[in-house]
N, C-alpha and C positions, 0 to 999 in steps of 0.2 A: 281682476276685478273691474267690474265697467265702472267708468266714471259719471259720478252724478254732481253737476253743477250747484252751487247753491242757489237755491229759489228766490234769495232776497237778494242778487248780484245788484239788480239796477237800480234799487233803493239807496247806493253810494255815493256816486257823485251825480252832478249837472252835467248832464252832457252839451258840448258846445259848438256853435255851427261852422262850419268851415268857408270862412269866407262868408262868399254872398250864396252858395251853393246850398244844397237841401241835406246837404251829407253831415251828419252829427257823428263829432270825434267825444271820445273821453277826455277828461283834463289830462289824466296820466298815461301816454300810451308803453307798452314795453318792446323793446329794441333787443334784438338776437346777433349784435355785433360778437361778444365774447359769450362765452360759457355754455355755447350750444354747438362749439364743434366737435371732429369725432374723436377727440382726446380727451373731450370734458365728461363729466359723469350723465347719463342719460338718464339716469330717475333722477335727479336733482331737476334737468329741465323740463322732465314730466312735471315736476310737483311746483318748479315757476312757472309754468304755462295753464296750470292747472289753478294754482293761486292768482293768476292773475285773472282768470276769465271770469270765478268768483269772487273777486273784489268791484267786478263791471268791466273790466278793462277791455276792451272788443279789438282794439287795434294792436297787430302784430307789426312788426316792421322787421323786414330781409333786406337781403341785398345778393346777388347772384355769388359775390367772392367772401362773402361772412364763414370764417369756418374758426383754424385752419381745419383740413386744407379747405381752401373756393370750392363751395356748393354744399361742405357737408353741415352750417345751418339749416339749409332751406331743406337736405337730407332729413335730418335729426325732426324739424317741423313736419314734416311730411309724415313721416312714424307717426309721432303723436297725434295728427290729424284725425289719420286713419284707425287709429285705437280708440281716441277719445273726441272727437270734436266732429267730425263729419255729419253726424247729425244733426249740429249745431250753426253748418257753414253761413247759413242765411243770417244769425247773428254777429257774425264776424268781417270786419275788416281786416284784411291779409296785403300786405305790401309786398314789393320787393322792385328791384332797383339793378339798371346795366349803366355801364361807361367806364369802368376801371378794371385793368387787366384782369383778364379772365382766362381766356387761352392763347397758345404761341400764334405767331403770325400777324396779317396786318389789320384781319379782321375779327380780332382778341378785345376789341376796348374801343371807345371814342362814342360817337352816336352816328354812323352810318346808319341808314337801312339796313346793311346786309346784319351788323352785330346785334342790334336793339331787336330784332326779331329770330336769332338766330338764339338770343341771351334770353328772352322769357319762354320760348320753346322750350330751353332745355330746361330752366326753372320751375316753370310746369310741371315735367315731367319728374322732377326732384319732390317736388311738394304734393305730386298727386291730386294736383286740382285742374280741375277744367278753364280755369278763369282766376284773374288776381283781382282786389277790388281798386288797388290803386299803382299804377307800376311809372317807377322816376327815371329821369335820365337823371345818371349820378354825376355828375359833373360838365364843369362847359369846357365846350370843346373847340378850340380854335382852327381848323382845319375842315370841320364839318358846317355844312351852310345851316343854319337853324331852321331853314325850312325844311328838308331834308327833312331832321330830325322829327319835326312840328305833324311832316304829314305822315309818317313813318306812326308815332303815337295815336293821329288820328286813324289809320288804319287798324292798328288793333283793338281798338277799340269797336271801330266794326264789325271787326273780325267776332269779336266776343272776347276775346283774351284778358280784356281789361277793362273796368268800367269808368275808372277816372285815369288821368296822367297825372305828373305831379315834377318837381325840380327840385335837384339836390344841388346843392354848394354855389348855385347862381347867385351873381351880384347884382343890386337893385339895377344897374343900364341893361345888362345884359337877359335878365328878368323882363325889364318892360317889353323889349323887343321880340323875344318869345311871348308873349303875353299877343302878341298880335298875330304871329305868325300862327300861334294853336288859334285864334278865331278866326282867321281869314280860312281856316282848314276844318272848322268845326268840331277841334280835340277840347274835351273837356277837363281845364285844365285847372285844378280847384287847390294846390297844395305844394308850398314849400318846405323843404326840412333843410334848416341850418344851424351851425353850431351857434350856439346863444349862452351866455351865463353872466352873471356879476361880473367875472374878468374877462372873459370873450364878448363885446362890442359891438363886432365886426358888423353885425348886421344892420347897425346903427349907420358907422358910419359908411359903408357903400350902401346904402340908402335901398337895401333890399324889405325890411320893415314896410319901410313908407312905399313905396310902390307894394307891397302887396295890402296893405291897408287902402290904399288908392284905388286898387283893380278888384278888391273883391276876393280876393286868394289867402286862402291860411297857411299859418305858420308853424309848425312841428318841431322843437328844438332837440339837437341831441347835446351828447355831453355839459348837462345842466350842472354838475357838479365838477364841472372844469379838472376830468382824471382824477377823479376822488379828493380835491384842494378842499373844494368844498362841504367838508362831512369833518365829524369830532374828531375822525381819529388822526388827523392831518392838523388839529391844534397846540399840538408843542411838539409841531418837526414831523419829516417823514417817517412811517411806521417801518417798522424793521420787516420784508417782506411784500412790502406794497410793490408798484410796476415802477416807482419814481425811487425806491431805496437803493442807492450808489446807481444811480442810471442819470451822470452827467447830460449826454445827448439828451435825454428825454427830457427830463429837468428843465433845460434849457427850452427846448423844444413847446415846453406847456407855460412858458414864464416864470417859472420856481426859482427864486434864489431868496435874499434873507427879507428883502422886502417885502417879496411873497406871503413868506412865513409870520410877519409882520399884522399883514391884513385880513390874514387868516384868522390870528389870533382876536383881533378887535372884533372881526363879523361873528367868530363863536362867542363873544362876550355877548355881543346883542342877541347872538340867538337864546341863550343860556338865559339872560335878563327876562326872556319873553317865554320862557318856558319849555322850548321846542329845541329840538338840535341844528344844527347848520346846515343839515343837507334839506330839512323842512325848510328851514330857513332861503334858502337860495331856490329850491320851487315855488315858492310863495312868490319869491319877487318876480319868477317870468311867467306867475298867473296876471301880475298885475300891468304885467307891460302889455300895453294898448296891441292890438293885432296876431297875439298869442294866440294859438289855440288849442294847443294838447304841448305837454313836456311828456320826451321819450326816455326814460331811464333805462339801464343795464342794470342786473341786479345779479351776483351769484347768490343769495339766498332767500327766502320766502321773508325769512326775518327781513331783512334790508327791504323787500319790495312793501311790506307794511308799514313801515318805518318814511318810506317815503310817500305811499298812501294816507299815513295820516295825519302830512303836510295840508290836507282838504280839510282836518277839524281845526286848524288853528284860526285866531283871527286875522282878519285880513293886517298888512302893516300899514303903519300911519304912518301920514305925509312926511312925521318927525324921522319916523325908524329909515324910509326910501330918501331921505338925506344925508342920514350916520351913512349908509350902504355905499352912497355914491362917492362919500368922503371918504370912507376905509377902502373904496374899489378904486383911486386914481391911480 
């Protein structure tokens, strides 16, 4: 059955500008880290890829290693492209992202030249598109000169391959100084994604936020729901089943212990107080942090991606509730 979008998509949210740039993101964008690789059920991610385009959601997000195994996301996207969305390409923003291991050998990973164009090539050819709208270096890389990397980006862009660049996991110093490197080379550089949430900071304090509020560059967070800490079903303890249930390392790894489970409890009490559940709850608050500008969710089902969609009908939180947050988040 061909697929027919819904006619009122973009009647949903505001869409919001990227930076100082011309490029309008959605509030919510969806992320194909899990549940789109070639182990996961393929009509489930038909029908979130499907549900997300008609809620408005326009931006996809990849990464060349998203699977398992690496590449079978941007695979599985590619299907659905060509089934359903290709008609559509001009409404969609399509990401995707090189710098972490991908194949054996020395030019598997990092941002040389030779990987960063070697990694959207095959990506390409994975997703069957001519062209990405926005592609990241995923990570900073100490051994590679930033310039390097800076005119590496601005070339494919020439090339056609990519219309914007973009930085993953950069810290505000090391951010500013790419930030000059891509204009001294004329790479259009419009887009940060970093992890962001009530318990992940980070971006506060290496001062990645404020430099890209300063430069004009937006901000795309993943993991908004800090590994699902964030959401009801995480408020009396880990669920029986989840990725965190008897997974000490991981536990450990995301900041879980009883304290955790402590603050968890209080932030679902305000969510619950205000009507809305915890995972609306903790979107709302990185719509209101200054320099945001889309939150990227993972979702395994259509239910969940509404659920988190309509975190956009609640009211915004008062000054009082972004103080409780900041108290139950220390």
């Amino acid at each position: 059955m061909n697929y027919l979008p819904d006619p009122g998509r973009y009647s949903h949210a505001a869409y919001r500008r990227c930076g100082r740039s011309g490029l309008l993101l959605p509030p919510v964008s969806l992320g194909l880290w899990h549940n789109f690789g070639a182990a996961d059920d393929f009509e489930n991610a038909r029908r979130l890829i499907h549900g997300a385009f008609d809620a408005g959601i326009t931006y996809f997000d990849l990464a060349n290693n998203y699977g398992p195994p690496p590449g079978s996301a941007e695979e599985c996207f590619g299907r659905i492209f060509m089934q359903d969305l290709s008609r559509f390409r001009d409404e969609l923003v399509i990401a995707t992202k090189a710098g972490h291991l991908m194949w054996p050998g020395p030019y598997g990973d990092w941002g040389s030249r030779k990987h960063m164009l070697a990694s959207l090539d095959q990506s390409l050819s994975r997703m069957k598109l001519e062209y990405v709208d926005i592609f990241y270096h995923h990570c900073m890389t100490p051994d590679t000169p930033l310039k390097e990397t800076a005119l590496c980006l601005a070339d494919l862009v020439r090339r056609g391959k990519t219309l914007y660049v973009g930085m993953s996991n950069y810290d505000g110093k090391t951010m500013h100084r790419m930030y000059h490197k891509c204009d001294d080379v004329q790479a259009p550089f419009v887009i940060n994604q970093n992890r962001y949430s009530i318990f992940d900071r980070t971006v506060e304090k290496n001062k990645l936020l404020k430099e890209a509020r300063d430069k004009g560059k937006g901000v795309i967070c993943f993991s908004p729901l800090a590994q699902g800490q964030l959401s009801d079903k995480y408020a009396k303890g880990i669920p029986e089943g989840a990725r965190l249930f008897g997974n000490e390392k991981l536990q450990a790894h995301v900041g879980y212990d009883q304290h955790r489970a402590q603050q968890i409890e209080k932030l679902y009490q305000l969510a619950k107080d205000r009507g809305e559940t915890l995972s609306q709850l903790a979107i709302q608050w990185l719509w209101q942090q200054k320099g945001v500008t889309s939150v990227l969710v993972g979702v395994h089902s259509k239910a969940q991606l509404l659920e988190n969609l309509a975190a956009l009908e609640q009211p915004p939180l008062s000054e009082a509730d972004l103080i409780r947050i900041d108290s139950y988040s220390k």
